[in-house]
C-alpha positions in Angstrom: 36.9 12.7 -4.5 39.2 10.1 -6.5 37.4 7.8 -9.4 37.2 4.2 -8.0 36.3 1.4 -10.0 34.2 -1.5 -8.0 32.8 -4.6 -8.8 29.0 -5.2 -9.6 27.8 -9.2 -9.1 24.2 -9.2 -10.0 21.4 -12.2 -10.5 18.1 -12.4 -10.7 15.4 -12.5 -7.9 11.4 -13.2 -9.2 11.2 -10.3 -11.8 13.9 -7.9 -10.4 17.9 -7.9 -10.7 19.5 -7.6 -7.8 23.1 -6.0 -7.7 25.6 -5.7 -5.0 29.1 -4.4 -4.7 31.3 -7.0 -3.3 34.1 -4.5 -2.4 31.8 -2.7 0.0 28.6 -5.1 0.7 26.5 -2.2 -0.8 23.2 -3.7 -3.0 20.6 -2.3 -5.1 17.7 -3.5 -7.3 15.8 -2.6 -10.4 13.7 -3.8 -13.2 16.6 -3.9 -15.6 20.5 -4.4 -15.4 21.1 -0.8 -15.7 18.8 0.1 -13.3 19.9 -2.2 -10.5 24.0 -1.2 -11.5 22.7 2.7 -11.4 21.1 2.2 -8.2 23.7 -0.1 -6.9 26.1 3.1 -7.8 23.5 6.0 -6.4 23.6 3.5 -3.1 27.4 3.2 -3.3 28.0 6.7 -3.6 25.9 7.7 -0.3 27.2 4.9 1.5 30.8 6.7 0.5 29.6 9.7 1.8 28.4 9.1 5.2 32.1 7.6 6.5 34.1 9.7 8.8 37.4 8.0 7.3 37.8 7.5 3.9 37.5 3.8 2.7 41.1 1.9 0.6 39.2 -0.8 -1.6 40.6 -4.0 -1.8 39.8 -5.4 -5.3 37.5 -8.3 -5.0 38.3 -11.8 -6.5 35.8 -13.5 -8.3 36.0 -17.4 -9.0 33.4 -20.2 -9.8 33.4 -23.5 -9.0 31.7 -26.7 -9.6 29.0 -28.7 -7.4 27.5 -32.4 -8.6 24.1 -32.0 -8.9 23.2 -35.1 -8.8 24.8 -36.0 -5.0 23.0 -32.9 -4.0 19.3 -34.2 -5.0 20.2 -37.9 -3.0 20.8 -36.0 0.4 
């Protein structure tokens, strides 16, 4: 199998992280950033394994934008 690099977005839900793999729509948690990435990958990796065809990755764009915050609190 070839070495892919993917992407890992994570934030934080209550007291886990929460880490998902935009490429693929894989996610994983854990009590620490490395945990969720290393179970995000462990989940990657059998997700992987279980297609019939193998997968070309697209890489994913990230981007941020910005949002008023005080229009959103009037509605």
């Amino acid at each position: 199998m070839a070495v892919v690099t993917l992407s890992a977005v994570i934030h934080r839900e209550a007291d886990l992280y929460v880490a998902e793999c935009p490429e693929l729509g894989t996610v994983s948690q854990g009590s620490t950033i490395e945990e969720a990435v290393g179970n995000l990958k462990e989940a990657t990796e059998l997700y992987l394994e279980e297609q019939a065809e193998p997968i070309t990755v697209a890489p994913a764009i990230l981007t941020t934008f910005s949002i008023d915050t005080a229009n959103a609190e009037a509605a």
